[in-house]
DRENDRENGU-897736 format. One record per atom (N, C-alpha, C): chain; residue number from 1; atom name; x, y, z. Coordinates in nm, 4 decimals. Each point is the difference from the previous one (the first is absolute). Layout:
<nodes>
+--------+-----+-------+----------+----------+----------+
! chaine ! num ! atome !       px !       py !       pz !
+--------+-----+-------+----------+----------+----------+
!      A ! NUM !    CA !        X !        Y !        Z !
...
+--------+-----+-------+----------+----------+----------+
</nodes>
This chain:
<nodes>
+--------+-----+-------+----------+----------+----------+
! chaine ! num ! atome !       px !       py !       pz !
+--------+-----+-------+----------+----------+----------+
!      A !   1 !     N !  11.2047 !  15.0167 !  14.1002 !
!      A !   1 !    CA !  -0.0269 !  -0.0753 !   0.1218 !
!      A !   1 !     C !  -0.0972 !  -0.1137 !  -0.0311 !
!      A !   2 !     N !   0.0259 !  -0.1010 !   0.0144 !
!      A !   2 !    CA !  -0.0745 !  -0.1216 !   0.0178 !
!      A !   2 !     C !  -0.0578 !  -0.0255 !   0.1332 !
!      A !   3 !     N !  -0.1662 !  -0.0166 !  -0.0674 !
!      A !   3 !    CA !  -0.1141 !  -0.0100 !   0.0379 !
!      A !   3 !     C !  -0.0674 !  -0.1114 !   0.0112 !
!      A !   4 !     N !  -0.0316 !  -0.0734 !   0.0835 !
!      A !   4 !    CA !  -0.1029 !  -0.1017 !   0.0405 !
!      A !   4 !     C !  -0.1215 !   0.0027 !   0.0365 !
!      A !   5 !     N !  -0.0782 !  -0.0430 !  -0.1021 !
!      A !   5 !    CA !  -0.1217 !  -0.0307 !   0.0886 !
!      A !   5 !     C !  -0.1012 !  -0.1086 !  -0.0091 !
!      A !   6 !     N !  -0.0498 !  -0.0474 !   0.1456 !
!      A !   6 !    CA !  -0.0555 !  -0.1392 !   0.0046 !
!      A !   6 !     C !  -0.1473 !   0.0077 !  -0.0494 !
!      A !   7 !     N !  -0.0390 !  -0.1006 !   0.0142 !
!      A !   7 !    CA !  -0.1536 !  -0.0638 !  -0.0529 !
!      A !   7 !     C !  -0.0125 !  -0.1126 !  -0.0022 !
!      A !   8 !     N !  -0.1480 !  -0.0112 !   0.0561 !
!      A !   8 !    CA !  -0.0643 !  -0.1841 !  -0.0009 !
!      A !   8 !     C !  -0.0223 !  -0.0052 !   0.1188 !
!      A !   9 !     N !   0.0455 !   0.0428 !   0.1097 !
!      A !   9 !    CA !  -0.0410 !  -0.0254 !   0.1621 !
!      A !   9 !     C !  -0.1665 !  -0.0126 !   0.0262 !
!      A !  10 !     N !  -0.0287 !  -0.0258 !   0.0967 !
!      A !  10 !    CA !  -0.1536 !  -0.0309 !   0.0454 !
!      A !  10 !     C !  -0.0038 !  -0.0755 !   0.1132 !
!      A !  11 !     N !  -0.1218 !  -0.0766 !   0.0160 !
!      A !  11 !    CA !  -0.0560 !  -0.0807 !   0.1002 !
!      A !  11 !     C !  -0.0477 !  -0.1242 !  -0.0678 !
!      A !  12 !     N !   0.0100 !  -0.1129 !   0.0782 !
!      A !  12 !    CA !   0.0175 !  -0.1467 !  -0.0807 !
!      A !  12 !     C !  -0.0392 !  -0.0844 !   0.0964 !
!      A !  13 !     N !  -0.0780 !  -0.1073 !  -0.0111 !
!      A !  13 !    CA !   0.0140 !  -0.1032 !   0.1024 !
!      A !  13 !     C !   0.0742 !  -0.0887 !  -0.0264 !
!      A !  14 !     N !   0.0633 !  -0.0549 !   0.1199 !
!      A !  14 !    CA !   0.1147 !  -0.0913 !  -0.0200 !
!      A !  14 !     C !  -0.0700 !  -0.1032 !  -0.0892 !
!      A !  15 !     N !   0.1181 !  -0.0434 !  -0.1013 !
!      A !  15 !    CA !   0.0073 !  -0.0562 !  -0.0868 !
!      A !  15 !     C !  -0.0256 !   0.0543 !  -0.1369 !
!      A !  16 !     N !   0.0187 !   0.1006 !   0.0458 !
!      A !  16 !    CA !  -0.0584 !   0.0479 !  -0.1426 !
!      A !  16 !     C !   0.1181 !   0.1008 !  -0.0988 !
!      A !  17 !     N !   0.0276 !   0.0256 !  -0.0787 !
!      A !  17 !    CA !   0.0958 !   0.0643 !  -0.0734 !
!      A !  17 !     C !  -0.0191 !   0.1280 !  -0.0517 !
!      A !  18 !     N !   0.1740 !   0.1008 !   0.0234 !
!      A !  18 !    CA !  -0.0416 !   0.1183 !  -0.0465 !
!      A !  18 !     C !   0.1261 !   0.0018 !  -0.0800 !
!      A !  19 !     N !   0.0123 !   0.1153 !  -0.0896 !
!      A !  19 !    CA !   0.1202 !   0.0391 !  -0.0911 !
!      A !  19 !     C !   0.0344 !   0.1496 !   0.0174 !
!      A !  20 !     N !   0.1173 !  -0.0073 !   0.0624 !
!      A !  20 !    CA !   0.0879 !   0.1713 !   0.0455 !
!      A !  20 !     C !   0.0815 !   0.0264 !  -0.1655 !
!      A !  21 !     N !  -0.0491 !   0.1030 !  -0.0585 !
!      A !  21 !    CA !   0.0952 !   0.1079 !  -0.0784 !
!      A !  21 !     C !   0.0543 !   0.0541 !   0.0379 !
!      A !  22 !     N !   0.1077 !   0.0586 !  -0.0381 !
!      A !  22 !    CA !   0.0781 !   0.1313 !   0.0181 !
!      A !  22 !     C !   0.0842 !   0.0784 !  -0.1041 !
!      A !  23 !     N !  -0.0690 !   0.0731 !  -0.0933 !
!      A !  23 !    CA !   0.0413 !   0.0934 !  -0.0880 !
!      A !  23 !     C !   0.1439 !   0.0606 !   0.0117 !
!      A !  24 !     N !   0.0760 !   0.0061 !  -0.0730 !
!      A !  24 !    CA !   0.1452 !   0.0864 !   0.0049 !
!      A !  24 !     C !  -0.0247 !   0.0586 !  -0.0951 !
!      A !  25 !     N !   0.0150 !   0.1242 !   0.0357 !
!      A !  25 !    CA !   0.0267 !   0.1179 !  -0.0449 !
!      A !  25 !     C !   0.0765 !   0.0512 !  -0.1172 !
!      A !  26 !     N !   0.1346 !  -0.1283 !  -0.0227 !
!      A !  26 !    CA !   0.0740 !   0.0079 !  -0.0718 !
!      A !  26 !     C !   0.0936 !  -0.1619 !   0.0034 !
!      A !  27 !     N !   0.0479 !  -0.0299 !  -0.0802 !
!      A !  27 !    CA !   0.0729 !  -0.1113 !   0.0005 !
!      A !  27 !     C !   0.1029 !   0.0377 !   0.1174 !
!      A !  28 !     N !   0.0244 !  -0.1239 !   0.0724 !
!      A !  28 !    CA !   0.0878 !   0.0068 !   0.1020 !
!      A !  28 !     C !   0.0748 !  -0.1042 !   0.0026 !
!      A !  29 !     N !   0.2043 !  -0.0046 !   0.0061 !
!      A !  29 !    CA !   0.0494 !  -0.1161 !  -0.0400 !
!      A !  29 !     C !   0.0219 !  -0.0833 !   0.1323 !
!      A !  30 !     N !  -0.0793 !  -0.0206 !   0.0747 !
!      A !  30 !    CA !   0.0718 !  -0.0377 !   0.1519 !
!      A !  30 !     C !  -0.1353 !  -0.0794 !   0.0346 !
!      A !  31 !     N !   0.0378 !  -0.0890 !   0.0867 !
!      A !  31 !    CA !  -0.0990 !  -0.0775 !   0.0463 !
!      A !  31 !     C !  -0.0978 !   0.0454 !   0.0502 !
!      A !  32 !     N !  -0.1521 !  -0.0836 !   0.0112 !
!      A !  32 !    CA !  -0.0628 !   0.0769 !   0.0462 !
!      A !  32 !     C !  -0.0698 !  -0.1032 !   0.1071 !
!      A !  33 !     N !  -0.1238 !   0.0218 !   0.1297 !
!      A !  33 !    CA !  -0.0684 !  -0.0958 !   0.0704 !
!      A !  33 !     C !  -0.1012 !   0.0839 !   0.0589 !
!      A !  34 !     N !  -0.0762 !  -0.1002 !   0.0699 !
!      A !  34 !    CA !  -0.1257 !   0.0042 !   0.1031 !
!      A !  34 !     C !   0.0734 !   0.0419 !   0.0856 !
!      A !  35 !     N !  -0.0202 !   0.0877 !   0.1116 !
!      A !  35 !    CA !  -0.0361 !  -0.0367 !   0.1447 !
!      A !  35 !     C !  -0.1414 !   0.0321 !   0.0722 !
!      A !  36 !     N !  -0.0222 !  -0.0627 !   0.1524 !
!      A !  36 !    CA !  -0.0825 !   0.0193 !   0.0273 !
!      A !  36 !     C !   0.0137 !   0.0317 !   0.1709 !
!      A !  37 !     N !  -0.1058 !   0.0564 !   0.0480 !
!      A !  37 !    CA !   0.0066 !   0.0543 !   0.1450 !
!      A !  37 !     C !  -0.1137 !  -0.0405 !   0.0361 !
!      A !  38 !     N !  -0.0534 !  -0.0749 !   0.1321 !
!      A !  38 !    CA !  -0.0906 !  -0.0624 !   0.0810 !
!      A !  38 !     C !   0.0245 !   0.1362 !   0.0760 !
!      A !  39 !     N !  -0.1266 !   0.0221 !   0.1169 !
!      A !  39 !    CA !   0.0138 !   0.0988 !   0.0891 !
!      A !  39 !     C !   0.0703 !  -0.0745 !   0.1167 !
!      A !  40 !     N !   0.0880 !   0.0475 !   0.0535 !
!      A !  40 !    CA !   0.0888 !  -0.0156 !   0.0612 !
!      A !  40 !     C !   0.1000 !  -0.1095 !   0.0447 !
!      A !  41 !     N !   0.0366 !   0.0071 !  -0.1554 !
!      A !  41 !    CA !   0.1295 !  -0.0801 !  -0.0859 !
!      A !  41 !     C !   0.1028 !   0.0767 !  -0.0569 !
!      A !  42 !     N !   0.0621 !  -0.0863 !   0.0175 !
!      A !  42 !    CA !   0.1012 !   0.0895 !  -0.1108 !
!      A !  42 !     C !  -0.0181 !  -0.0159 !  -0.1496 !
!      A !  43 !     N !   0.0500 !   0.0951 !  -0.0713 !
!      A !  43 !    CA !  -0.0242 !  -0.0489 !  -0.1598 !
!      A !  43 !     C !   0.1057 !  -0.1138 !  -0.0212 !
!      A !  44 !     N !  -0.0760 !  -0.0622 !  -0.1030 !
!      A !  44 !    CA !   0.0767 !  -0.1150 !  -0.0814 !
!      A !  44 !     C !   0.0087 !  -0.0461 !  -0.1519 !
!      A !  45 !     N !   0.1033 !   0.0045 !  -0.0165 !
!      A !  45 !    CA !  -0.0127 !  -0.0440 !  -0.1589 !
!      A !  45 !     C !  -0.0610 !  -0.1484 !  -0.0393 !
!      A !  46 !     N !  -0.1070 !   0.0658 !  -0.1057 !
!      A !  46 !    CA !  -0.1099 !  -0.1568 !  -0.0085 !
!      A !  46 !     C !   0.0660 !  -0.0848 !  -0.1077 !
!      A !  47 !     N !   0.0072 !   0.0901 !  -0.1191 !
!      A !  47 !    CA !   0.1142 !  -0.0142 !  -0.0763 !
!      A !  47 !     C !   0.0606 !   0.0739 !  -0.1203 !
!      A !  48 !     N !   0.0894 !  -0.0642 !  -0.0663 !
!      A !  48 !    CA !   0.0460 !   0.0765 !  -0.0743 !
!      A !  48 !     C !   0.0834 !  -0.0834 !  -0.1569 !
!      A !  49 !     N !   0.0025 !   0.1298 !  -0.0974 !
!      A !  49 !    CA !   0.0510 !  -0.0613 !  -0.1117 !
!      A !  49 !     C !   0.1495 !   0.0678 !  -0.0288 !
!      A !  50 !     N !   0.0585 !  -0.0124 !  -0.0425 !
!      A !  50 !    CA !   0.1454 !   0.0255 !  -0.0608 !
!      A !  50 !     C !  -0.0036 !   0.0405 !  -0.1425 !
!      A !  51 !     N !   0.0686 !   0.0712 !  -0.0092 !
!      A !  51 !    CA !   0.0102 !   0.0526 !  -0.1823 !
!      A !  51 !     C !   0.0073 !  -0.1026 !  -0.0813 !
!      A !  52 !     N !   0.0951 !  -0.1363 !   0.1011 !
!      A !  52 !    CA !   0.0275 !  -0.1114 !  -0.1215 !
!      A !  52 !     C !  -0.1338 !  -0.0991 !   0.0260 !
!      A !  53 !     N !  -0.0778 !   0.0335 !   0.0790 !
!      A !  53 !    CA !  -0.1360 !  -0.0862 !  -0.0026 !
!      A !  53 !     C !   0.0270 !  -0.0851 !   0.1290 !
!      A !  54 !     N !   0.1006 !   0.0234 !   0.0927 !
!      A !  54 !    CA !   0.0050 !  -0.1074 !   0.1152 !
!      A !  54 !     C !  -0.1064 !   0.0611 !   0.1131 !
!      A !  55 !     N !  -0.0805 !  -0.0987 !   0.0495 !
!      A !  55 !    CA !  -0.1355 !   0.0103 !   0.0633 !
!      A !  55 !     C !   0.0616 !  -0.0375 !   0.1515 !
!      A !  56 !     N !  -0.0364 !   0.0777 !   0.0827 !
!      A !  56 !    CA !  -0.0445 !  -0.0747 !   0.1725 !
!      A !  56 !     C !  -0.1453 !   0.0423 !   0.0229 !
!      A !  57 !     N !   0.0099 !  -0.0511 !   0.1196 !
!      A !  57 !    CA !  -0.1484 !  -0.0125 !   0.0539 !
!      A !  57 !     C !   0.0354 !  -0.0600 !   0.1806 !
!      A !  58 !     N !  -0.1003 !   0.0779 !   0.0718 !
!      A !  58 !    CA !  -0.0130 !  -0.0051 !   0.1352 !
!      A !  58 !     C !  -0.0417 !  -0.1781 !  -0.0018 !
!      A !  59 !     N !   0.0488 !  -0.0705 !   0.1095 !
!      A !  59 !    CA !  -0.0546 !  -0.1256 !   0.0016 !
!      A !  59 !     C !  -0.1090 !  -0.0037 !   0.0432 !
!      A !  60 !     N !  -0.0885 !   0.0861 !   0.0315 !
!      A !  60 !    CA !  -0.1019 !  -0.0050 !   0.0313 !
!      A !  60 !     C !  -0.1350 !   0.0053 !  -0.1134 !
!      A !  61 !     N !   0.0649 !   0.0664 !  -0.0860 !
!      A !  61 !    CA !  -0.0878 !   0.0219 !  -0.1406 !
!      A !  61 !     C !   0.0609 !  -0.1229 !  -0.0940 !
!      A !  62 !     N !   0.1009 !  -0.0449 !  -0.0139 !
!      A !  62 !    CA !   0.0328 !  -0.0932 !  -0.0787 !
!      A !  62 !     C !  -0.0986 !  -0.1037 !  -0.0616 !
!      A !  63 !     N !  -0.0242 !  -0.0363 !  -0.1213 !
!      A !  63 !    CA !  -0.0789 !  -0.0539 !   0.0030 !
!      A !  63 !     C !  -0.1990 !   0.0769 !  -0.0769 !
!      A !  64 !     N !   0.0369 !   0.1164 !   0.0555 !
!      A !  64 !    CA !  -0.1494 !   0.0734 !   0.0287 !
!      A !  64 !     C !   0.0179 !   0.1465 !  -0.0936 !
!      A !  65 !     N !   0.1026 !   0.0313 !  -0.0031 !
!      A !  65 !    CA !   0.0344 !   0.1255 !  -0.0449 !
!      A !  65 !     C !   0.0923 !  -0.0345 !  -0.1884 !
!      A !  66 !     N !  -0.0624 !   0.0975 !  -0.0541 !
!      A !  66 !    CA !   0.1283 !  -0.0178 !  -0.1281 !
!      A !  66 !     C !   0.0246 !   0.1795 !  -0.0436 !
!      A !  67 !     N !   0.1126 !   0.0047 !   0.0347 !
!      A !  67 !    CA !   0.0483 !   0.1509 !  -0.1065 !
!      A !  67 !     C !   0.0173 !  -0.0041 !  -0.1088 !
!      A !  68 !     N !   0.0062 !   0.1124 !  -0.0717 !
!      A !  68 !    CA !   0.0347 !   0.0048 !  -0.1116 !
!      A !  68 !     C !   0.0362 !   0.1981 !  -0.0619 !
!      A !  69 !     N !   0.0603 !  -0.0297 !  -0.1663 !
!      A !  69 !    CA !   0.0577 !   0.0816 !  -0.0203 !
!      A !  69 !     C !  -0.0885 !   0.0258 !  -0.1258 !
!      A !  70 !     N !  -0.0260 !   0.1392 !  -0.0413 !
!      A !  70 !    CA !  -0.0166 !   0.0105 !  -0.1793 !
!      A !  70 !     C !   0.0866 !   0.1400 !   0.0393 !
!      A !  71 !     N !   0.0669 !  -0.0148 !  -0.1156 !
!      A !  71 !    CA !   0.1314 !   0.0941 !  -0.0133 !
!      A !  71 !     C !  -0.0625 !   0.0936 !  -0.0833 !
!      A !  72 !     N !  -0.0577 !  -0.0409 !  -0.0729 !
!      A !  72 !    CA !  -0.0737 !   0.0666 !  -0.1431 !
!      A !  72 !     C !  -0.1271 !   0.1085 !   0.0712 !
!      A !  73 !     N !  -0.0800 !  -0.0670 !   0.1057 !
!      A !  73 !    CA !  -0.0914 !   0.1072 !   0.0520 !
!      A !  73 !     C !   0.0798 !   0.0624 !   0.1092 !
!      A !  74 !     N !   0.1153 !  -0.0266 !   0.0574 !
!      A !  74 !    CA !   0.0767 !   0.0411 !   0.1311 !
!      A !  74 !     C !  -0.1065 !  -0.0339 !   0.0809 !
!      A !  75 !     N !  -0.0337 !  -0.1070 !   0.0311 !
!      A !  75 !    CA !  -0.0899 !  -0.0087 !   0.1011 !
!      A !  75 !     C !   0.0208 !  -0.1632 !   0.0691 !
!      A !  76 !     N !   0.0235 !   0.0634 !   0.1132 !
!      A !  76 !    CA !  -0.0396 !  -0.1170 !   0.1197 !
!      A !  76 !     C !  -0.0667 !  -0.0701 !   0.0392 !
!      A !  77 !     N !  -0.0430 !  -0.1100 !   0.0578 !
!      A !  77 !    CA !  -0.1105 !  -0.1043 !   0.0166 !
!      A !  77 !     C !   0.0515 !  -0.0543 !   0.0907 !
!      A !  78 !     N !  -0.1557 !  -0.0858 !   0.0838 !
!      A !  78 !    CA !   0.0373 !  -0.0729 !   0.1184 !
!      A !  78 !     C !  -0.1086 !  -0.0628 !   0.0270 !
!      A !  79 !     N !  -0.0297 !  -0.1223 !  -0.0861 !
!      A !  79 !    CA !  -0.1072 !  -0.0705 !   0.0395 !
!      A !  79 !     C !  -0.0017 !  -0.0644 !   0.0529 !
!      A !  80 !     N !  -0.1359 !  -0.0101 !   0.1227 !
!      A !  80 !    CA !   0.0287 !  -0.0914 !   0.1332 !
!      A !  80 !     C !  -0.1542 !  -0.0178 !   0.0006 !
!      A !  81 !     N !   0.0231 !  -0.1418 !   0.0027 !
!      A !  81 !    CA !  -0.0495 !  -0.1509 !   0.0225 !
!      A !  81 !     C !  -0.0300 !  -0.0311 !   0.1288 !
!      A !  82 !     N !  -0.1337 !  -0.0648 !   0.0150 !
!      A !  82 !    CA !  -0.0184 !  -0.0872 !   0.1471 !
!      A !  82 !     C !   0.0937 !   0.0843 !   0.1487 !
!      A !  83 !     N !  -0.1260 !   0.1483 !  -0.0085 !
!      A !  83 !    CA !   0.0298 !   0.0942 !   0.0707 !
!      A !  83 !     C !  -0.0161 !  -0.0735 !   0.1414 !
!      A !  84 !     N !   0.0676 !   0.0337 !   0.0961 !
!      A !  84 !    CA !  -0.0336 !   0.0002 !   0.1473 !
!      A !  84 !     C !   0.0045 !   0.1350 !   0.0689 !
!      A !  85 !     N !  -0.0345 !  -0.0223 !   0.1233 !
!      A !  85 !    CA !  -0.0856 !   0.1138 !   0.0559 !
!      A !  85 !     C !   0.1793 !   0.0329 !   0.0487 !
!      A !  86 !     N !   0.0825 !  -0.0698 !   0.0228 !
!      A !  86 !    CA !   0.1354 !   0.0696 !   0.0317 !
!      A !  86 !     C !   0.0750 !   0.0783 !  -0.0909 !
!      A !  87 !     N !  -0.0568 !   0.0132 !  -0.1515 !
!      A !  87 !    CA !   0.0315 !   0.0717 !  -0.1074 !
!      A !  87 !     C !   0.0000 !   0.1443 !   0.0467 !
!      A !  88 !     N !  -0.1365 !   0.0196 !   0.0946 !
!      A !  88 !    CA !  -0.0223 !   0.1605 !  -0.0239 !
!      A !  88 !     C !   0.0682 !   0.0592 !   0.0410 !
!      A !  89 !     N !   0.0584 !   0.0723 !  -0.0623 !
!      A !  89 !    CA !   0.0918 !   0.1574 !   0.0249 !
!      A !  89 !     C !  -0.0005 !   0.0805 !  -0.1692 !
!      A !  90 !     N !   0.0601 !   0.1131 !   0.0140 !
!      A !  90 !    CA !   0.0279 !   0.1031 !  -0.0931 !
!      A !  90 !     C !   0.1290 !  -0.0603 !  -0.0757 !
!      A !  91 !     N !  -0.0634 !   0.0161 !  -0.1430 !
!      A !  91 !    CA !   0.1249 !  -0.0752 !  -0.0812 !
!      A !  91 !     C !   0.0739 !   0.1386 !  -0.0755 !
!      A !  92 !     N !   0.1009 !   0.0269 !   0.0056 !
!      A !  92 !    CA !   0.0989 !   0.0637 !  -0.0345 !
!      A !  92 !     C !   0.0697 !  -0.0454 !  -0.1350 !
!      A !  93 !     N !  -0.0209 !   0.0556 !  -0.0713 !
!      A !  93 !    CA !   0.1188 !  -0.0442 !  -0.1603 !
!      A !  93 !     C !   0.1330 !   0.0690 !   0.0437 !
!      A !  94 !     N !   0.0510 !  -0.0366 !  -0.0439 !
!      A !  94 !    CA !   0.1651 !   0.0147 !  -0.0113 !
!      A !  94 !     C !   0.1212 !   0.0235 !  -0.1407 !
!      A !  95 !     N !   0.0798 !   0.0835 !   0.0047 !
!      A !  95 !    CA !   0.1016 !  -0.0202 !  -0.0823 !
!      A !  95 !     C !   0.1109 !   0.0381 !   0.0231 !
!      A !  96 !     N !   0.0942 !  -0.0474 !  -0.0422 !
!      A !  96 !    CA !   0.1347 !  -0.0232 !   0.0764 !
!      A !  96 !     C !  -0.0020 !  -0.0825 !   0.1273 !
!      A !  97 !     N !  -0.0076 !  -0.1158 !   0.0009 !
!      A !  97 !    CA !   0.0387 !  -0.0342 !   0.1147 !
!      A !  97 !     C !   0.1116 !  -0.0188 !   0.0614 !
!      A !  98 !     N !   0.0659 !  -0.0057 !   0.1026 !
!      A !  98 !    CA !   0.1252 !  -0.0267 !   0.0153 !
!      A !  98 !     C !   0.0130 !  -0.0492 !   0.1506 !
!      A !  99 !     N !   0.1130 !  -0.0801 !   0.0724 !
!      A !  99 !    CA !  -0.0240 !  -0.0376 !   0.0968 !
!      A !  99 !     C !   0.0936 !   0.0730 !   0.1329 !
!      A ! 100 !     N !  -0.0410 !   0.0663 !   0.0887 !
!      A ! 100 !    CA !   0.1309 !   0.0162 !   0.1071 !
!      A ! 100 !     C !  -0.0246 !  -0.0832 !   0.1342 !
!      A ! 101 !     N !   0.1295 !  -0.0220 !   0.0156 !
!      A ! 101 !    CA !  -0.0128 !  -0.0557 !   0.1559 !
!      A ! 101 !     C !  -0.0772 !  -0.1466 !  -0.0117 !
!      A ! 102 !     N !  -0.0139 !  -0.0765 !  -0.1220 !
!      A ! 102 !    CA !  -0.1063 !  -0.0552 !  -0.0019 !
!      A ! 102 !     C !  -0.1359 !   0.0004 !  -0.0238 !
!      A ! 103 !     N !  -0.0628 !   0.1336 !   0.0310 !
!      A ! 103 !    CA !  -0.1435 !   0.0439 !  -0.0187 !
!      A ! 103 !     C !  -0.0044 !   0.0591 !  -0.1088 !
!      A ! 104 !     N !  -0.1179 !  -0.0558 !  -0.0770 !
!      A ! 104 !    CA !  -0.0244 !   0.0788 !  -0.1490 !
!      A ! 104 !     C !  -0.0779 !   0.1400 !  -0.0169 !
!      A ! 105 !     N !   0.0352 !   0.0696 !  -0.0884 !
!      A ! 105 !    CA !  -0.0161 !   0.1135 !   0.0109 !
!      A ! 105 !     C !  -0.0218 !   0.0471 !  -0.1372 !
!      A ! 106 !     N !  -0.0597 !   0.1558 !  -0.0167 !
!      A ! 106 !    CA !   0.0021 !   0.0134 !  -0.1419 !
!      A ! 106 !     C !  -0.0278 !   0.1498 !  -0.0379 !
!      A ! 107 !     N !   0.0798 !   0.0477 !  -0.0926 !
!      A ! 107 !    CA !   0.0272 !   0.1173 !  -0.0240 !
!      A ! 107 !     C !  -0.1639 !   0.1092 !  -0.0334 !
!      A ! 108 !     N !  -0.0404 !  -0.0466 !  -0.0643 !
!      A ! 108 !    CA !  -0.1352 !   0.0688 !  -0.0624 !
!      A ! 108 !     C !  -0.1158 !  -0.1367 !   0.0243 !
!      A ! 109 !     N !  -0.1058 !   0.1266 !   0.0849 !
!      A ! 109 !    CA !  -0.1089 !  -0.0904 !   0.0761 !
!      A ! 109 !     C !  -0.1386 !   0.0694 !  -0.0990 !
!      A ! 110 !     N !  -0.1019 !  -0.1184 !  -0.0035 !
!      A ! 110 !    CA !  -0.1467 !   0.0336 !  -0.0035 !
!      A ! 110 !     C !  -0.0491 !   0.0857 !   0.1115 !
!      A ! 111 !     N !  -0.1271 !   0.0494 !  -0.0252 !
!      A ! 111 !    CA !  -0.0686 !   0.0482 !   0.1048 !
!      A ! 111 !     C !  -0.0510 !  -0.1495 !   0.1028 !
!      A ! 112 !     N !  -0.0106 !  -0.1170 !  -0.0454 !
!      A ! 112 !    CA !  -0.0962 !  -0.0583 !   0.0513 !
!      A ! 112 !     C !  -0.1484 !  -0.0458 !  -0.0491 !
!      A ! 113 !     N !  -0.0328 !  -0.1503 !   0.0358 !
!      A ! 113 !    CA !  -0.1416 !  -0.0123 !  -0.0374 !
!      A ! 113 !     C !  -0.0620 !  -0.1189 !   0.1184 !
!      A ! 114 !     N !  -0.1013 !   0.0129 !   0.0259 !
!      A ! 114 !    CA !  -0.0570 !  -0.0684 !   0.0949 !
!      A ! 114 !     C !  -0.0188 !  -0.1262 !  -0.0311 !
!      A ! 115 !     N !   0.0010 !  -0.0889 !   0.0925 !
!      A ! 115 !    CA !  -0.0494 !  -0.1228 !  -0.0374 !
!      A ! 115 !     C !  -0.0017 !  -0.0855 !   0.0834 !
!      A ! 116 !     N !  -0.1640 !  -0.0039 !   0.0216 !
!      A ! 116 !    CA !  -0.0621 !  -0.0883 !   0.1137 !
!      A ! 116 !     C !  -0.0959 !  -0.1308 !  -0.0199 !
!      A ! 117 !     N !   0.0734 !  -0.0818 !   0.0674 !
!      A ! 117 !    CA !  -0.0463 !  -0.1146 !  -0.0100 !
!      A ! 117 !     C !  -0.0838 !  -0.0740 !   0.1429 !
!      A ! 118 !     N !  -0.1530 !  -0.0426 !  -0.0594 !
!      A ! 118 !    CA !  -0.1024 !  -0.0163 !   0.1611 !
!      A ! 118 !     C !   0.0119 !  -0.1311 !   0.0141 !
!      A ! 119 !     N !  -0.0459 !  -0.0237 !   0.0931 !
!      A ! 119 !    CA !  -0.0165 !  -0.1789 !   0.0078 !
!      A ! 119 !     C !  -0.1773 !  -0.0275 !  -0.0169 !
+--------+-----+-------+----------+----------+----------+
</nodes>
């Protein structure tokens, strides 16, 4: 069973930068991404990478956010840049993503990591 787990979350004042890990457990051949949950939002995918390296990103982070992959540590990343206070919610790692109905979704979830941003 493949295992996720996050790291790097905290408290930040806007503008300021943090970096999300997320350890795998084991090599995994399927895409992997961020999401994140505001309190009383729905979750959303912030973004995500592809096995072949194809990147999205929420237009809202565009710009502010960069993912990335090391295959070699199985580990996830999500460094984000020129935080705003609309950042904060619980960031979720992901693997497997896949899409239904339109809405993205994903087979094996993180626990979660906090991340709050003050003005």
């Amino acid at each position: 069973e493949v295992q996720l787990a996050e790291s790097g979350g905290g408290s930040v004042q806007a503008g300021g930068s943090l970096r999300l890990s997320c350890e795998v457990s084991r090599y995994i051949n399927c895409g992997m991404g961020w999401f994140r949950q505001a309190p009383g939002k729905e979750r959303e995918l912030v973004s995500s990478i592809s096995v072949d390296g194809i990147i999205t990103y929420v237009d809202s982070v565009k710009g502010r956010f960069t993912i990335s992959r090391d295959n070699a540590k199985n580990t996830l990343y999500l460094q984000m840049n020129s935080l705003k206070t609309d950042d904060t919610a619980v960031y979720y790692c992901s693997a497997c993503v896949y899409y239904s109905g339109g809405r993205p979704l994903a087979t094996i979830w993180g626990q979660g990591t906090q991340v709050t941003v003050s003005s």
